[in-house]
N, C-alpha and C positions, 0 to 999 in steps of 0.2 A: 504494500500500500504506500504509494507516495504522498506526502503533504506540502502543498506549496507553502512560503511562508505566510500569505494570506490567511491560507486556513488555519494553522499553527497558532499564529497569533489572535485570531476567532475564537480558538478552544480553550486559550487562555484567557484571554478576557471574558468570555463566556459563563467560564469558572469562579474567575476575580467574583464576578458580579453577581454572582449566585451564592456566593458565599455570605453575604457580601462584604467584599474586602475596597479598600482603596489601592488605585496605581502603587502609594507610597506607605502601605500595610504591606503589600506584599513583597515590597523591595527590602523593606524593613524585615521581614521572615526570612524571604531568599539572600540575602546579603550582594539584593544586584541592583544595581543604580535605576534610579526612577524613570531616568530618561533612557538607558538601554532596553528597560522594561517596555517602554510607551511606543521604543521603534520595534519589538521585538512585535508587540500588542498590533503595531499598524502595519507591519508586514515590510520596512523598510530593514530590519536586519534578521538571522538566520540563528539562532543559538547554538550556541555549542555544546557539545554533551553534556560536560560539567554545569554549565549554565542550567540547563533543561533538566537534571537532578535538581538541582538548588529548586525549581520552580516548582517541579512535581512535588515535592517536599512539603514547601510553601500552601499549595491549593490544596494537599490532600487528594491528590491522583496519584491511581498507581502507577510507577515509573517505567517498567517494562512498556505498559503501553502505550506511554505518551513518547517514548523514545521508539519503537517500531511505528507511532502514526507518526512521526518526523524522517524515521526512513532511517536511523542510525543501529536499527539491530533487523 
């Protein structure tokens, strides 16, 4: 399954918001800057694995599977 960054970042804030958490709640859990969050969120950047652990952590998803709908396992 591929995910563009689009989508990626949909599923994240998807989650943010259902939780519901703020941009800078969950930056504050993941220890990932508010603004790499917001490009991550809007599809202007791509995470990297490490990143996308810290995230899954953060939202309370599980990690296998937000790292194979990213396409890294």
């Amino acid at each position: 399954m591929t995910t563009d960054r689009n989508d990626l970042g949909e599923i994240l804030k998807q989650r943010r918001r259902t939780m519901p958490l703020t941009l800078k709640e969950v930056a504050a859990r993941s220890g990932v800057s508010p603004s790499h969050l917001g490009r991550i969120e809007r599809g202007e950047r791509f995470p990297s694995a490490p990143v996308l652990r810290k995230l899954a952590k953060a939202l309370e998803l599980n990690e296998s599977e937000l790292l194979v709908s990213a396409d890294y396992l």
